[in-house]
N, C-alpha and C positions, 0 to 999 in steps of 0.2 A: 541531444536535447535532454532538456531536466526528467526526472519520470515524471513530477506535475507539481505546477505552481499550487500553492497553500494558500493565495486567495480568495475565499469562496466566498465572497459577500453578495454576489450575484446570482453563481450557480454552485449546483455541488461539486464536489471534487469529485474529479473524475482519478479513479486509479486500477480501473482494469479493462482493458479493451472489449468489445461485442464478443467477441469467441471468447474469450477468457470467463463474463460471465454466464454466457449459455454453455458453459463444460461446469463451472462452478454449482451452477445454480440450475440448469437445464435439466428437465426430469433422463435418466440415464436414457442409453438404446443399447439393448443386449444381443450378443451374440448366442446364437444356438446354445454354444460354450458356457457362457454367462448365464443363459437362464437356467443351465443344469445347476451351475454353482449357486447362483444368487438366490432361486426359488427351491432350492432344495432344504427339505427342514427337518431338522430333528426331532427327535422323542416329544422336549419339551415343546419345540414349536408347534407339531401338531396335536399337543395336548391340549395349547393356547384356543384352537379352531373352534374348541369347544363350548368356547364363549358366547360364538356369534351363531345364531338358530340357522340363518338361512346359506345356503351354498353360495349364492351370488355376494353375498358380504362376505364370507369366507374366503370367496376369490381375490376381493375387495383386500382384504389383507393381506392375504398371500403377496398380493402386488406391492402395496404400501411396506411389507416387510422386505420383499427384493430391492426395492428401492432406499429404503434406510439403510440396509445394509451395506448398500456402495454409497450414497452419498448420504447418508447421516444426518437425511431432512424429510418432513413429509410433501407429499404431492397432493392434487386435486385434480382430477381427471375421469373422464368419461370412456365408454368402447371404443368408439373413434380412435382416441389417441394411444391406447394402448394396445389395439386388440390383438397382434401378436402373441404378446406376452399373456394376455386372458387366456386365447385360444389356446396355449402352450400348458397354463395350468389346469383351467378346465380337460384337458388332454389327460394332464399326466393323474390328474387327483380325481376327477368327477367325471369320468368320461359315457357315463349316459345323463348328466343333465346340459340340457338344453339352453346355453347365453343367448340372452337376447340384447342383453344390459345390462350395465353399470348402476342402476341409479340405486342409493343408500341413503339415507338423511343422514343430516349433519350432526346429528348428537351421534349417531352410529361409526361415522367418519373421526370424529374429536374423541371418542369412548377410543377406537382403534388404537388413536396416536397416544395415548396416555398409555395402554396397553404395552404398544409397540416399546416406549419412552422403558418401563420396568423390565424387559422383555429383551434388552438390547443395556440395558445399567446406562443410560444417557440422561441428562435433564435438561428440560425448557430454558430457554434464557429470559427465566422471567426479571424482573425488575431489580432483584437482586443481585442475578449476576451479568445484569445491563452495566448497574456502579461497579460491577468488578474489573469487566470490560474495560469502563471508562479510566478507571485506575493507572490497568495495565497498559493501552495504549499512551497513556501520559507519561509511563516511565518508559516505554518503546522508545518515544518521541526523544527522549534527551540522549536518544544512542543513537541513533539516525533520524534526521528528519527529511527522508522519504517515505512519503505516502505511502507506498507499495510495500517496503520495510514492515513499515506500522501495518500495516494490512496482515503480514503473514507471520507476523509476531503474535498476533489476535488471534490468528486461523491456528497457533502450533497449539497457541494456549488450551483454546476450546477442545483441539483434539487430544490434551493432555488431559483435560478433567472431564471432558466426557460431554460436551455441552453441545446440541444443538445450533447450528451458523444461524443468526438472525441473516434480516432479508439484506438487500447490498446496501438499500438506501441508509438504514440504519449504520451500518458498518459505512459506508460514507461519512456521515454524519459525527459518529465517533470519531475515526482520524482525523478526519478536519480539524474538530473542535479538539483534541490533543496538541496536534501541532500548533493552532491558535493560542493554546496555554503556552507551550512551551516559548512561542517566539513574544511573546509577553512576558516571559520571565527572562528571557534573555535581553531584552529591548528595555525593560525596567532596569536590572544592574548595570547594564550600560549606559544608563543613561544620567546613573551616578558617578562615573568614573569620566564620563568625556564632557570635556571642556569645553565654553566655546569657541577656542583655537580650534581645537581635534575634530568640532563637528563641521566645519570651514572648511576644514582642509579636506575634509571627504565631499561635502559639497564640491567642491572645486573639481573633484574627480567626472563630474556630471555636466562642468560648465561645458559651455561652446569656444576653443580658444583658436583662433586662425580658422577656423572652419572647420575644423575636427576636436570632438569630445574628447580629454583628457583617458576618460574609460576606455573610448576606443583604441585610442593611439597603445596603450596597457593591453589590449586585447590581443596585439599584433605580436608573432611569436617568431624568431630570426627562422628564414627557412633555408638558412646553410648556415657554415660556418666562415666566412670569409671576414675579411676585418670591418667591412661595414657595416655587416649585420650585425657582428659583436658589437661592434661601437654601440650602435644605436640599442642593442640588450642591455649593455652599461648605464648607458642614460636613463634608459626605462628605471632601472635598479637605483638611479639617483634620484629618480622624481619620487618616488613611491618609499626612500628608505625610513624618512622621519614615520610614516603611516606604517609603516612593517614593525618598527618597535613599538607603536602603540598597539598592533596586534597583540605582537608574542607578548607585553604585558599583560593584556586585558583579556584575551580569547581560556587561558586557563582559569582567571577570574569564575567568569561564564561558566567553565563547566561542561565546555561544549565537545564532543567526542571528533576525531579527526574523520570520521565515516561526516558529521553535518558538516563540518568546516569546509571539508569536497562540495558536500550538496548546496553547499549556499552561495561558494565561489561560483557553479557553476550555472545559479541561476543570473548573476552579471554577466557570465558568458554568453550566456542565452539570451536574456532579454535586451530590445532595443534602450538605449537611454531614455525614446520616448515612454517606452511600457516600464522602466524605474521608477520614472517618477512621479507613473498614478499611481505606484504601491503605497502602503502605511511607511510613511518617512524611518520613525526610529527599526523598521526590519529593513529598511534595505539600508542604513547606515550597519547592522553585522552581517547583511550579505557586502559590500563593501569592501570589510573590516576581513570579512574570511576573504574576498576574493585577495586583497592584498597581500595576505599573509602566503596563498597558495604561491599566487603569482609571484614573489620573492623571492620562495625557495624554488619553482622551478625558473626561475630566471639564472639559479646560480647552479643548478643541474646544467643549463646549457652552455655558461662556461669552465666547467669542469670538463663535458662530450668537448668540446671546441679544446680546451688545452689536451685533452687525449688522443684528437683527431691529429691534432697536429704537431705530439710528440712521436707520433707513428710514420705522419709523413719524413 
């Protein structure tokens, strides 16, 4: 299966599973181990403490500080959900006052993370480096277009320069809209170069012909080597050969990296002919156009295995 179709007209794009983002995004769970590491503070950290008058904020941070330090985002959180880890600090730092609570106001909580942000050399992903994000993901895009690619292209960047992960729906939203550029910019040139012979004959890939889709029949891969299966690999490789050279003409046009050429092929793979052809028409004529291209050269891998199989016999 594709990592995830780049439809999102209706919903967002999904690109990382439930566990994927509560490990992502999920406020940490430390081991005995981990809270020595993680809430252990230096010189200057415990000079920082000095900021905040009250012990219960000072806990307040100490926490907020174990937790950027492994995931490199802030939290919001009561006794409840942490108390562990309170209990552990209150222990090791304050051990004759008395937790009863979490609670801090919000400018004391936001004062923290500004704090924490100088304190750690990280910055906000304010609106600035939102357009840099979006930048980045758009040039991600013309190297692979999967989502999940573009996802972790985003995620190397930020931890290159130091930036805070916005929340997911955001970073959804982002590749989406990356990969919606790019498959517009590839749907645009192509739509200068094909003809309308060239677009005919990809339509035709879609028709209904004797009661099986042209696509399908292409989809079918010999599963031995015996002369009938070749034969019928041969045929495939005749039906599909005029569409192969208007690949390899037009797909370097494009500009399109052999990592998308895979991903595009393999969403014809994937989808039924029904779900092709609610897509935006001129993107699934280059998913088509990749699938063609793939499907041609491994059609001629399998007769090369097949003359090697049976130079051996």
């Amino acid at each position: 299966m594709p990592e995830q179709a780049t439809n999102t007209t209706q919903k967002r794009l999904r690109i990382l599973g439930e566990d994927e983002i509560a490990a992502l995004y999920g406020r940490p769970h430390f081991t005995d181990e981990e809270r020595l590491e993680y809430f252990g503070l230096s010189p200057t950290e415990k000079a920082t403490l000095d900021q905040f008058h009250s012990i219960k904020s000072r806990i307040y941070f100490i926490l907020q500080l174990g937790y950027f330090k492994s995931h490199h985002m802030s939290f919001v959180f009561d006794l409840p959900d942490v108390e562990e880890d309170a209990r552990y600090i209150q222990r090791q730092y304050f051990p004759d006052f008395q937790l009863d609570n979490l609670d801090i106001t919000k400018v004391t909580r936001l004062r923290q993370q500004g704090v924490l942000l100088r304190l750690c050399n990280y910055r906000s992903c304010d609106a600035t480096q939102r357009q840099a994000l979006a930048a980045k993901a758009r040039q991600a895009a013309t190297v692979s277009a999967k989502p999940i690619d573009v996802f972790r292209e985003l995620m190397q960047y930020m931890a290159e320069q130091r930036i805070v992960v916005p929340g997911y729906t955001f970073m959804q939203d982002t590749v989406s809209q990356a990969l919606t550029h790019e498959q517009e910019r590839l749907a645009t040139i192509a739509s200068h170069y094909l003809g309308p012979a060239d677009v005919e004959n990809l339509h035709r890939l879609l028709e209904d012909a004797l009661g099986l889709y042209a696509i399908t029949q292409l989809k079918r891969e010999p599963g031995n080597f015996s002369a009938g299966e070749i034969k019928r690999e041969i045929q495939r490789g005749a039906q599909i050969a005029a569409l192969y050279n208007l690949a390899y003409k037009l797909l370097p046009v494009l500009k399109i990296s052999n990592e998308s050429i895979k991903y595009y092929a393999s969403l014809v793979t994937y989808y039924s002919v029904f779900r092709l052809k609610q897509l935006e028409e001129r993107t699934v004529r280059i998913s088509l156009l990749c699938f063609v291209y793939h499907r041609y050269q491994r059609l001629h891998d399998h007769l090369i295995n097949s003359l090697i199989s049976h130079v051996r016999q």
